[in-house]
C-alpha positions in Angstrom: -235.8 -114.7 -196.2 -239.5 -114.8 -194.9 -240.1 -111.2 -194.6 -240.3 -109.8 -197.9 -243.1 -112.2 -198.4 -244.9 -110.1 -195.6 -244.5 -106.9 -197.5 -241.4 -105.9 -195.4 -238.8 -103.9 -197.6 -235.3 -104.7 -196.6 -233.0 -102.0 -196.3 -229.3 -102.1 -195.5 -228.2 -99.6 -193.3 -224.6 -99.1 -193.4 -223.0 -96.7 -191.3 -219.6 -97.1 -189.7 -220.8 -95.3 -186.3 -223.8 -98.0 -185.8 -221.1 -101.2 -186.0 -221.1 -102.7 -182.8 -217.1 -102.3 -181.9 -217.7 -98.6 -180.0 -216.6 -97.0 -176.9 -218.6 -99.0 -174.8 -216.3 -100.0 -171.8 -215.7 -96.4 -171.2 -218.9 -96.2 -170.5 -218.6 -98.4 -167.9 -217.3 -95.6 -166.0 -220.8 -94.9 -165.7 -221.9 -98.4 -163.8 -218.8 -97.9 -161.9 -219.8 -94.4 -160.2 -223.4 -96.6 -159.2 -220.8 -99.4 -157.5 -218.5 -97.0 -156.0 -219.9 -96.3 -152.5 -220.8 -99.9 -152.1 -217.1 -100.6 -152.4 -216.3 -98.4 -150.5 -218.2 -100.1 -147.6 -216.5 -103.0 -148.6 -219.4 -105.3 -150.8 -218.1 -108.4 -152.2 -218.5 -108.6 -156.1 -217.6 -111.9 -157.9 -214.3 -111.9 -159.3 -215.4 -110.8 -163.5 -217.1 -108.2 -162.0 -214.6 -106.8 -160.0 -212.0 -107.3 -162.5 -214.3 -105.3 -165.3 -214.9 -102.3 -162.3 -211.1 -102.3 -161.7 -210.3 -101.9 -165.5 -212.8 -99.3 -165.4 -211.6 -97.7 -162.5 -207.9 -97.0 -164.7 -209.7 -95.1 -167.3 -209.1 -91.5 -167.6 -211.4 -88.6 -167.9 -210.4 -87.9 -171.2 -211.3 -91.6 -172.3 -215.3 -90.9 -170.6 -215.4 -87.9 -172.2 -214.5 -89.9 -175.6 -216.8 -92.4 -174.9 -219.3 -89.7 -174.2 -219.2 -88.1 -177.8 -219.3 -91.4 -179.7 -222.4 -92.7 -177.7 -223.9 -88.6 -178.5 -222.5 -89.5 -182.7 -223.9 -92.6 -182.3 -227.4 -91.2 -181.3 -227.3 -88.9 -184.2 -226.9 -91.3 -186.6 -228.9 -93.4 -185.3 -231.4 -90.9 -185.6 -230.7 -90.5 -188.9 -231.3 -94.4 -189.8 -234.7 -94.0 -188.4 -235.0 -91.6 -191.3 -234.7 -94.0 -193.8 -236.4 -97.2 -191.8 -238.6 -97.8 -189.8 -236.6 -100.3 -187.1 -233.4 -101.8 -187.4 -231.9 -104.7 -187.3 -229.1 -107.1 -186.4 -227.9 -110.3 -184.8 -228.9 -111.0 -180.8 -225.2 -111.8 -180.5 -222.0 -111.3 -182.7 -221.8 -115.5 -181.6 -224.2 -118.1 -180.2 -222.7 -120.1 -177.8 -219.2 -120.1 -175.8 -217.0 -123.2 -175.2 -216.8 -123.6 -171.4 -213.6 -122.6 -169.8 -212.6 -120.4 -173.1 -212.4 -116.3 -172.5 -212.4 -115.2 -176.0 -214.0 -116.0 -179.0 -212.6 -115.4 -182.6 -213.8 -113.0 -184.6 -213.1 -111.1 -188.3 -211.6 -108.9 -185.6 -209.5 -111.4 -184.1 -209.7 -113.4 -180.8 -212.1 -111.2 -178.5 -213.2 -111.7 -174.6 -216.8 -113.8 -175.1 -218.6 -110.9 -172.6 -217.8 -108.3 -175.6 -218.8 -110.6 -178.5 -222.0 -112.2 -176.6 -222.8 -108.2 -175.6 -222.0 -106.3 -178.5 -225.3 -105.7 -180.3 -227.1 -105.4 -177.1 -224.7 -103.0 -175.5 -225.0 -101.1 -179.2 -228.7 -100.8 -178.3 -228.0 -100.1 -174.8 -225.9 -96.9 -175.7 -228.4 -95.7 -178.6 -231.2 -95.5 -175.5 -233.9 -97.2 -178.0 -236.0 -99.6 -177.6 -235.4 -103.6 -178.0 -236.2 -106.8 -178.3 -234.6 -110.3 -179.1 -237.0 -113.5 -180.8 -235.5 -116.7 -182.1 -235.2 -117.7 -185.4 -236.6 -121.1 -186.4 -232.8 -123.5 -186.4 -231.7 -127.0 -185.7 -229.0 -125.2 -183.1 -229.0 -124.9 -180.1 -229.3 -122.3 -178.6 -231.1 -120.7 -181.9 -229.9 -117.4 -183.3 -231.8 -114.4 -182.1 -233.2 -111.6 -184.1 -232.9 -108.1 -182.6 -235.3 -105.5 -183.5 -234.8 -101.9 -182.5 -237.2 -99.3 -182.3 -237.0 -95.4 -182.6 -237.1 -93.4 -179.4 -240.7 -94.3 -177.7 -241.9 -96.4 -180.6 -242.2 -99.3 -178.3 -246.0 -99.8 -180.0 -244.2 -100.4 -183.1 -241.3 -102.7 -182.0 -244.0 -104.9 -180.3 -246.6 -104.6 -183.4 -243.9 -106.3 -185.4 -242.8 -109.0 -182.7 -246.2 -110.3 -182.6 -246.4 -110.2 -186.5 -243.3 -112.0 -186.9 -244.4 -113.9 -184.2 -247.9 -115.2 -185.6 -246.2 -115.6 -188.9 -243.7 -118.1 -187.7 -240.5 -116.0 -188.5 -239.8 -116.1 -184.8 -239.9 -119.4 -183.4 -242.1 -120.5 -180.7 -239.9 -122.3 -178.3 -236.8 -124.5 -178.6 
């Protein structure tokens, strides 16, 4: 609510490719290939981690190779938000806290693992390859709600003119 009174023009971006729900965990092939020798010489991993490397480790080429066009649709439209604004943005998390011992969290999508909903924006970003950051918002809760801001492709002077702004100008808080 606080930014159009600092002569920021909202503009909704929507754009079915930019939602966070992608192909991200076939991208996890990718991580995988990194983790693979150190397997191999038999490295202990904790057991989430191994279990996501031995999901990813059941994917097929055909579902990389998936994965890899929607992350090279999803650069091109972002690319083609940056047209129309200067950054984006979105939630820090598609939810704020998890209940201890729970795995999922409900969403409009149904009941979904807490890594994916606590991940998804950032992940989004991840894919895109753009510059990010996450401030929080001024809230009773704890933990606050974060604010993301993303950045075109080596605009990082821009992303962290407007952090600071925001910043000074109290729309991010200070500490909590």
């Amino acid at each position: 609510g606080r930014l159009p009174s600092l002569g920021v023009e909202i503009v909704e971006v929507r754009d079915e490719v930019l939602a966070p729900w992608g192909k991200i965990v076939e991208l996890f092939a990718e991580a995988a290939v990194v983790h693979r020798s150190w397997r191999a010489e038999g490295r202990q991993y904790g057991p989430e981690v191994e279990a996501r490397l031995q999901i990813v480790d059941k994917l097929t080429i055909d579902d990389y190779l998936e994965a890899v066009t929607w992350r090279a649709k999803l650069r091109q439209h972002t690319a083609s938000a940056f047209g129309q604004v200067d950054l984006l943005m979105t939630p820090a998390t598609g939810a704020t806290r998890k209940p201890i011992g729970v795995d999922t969290i409900a969403t409009p999508q149904g009941d979904i693992h807490y890594r994916t909903v606590l991940s998804c924006f950032s992940a989004l970003v991840n894919s895109m390859g753009c510059p990010a950051l996450v401030g929080p918002l001024p809230s009773e809760h704890r933990p606050p709600p974060g604010l993301q801001i993303i950045a075109p492709w080596w605009h990082e002077h821009r992303l962290l003119e407007t952090a600071a702004t925001l910043a000074r100008e109290g729309v991010f808080q200070r500490s909590w």
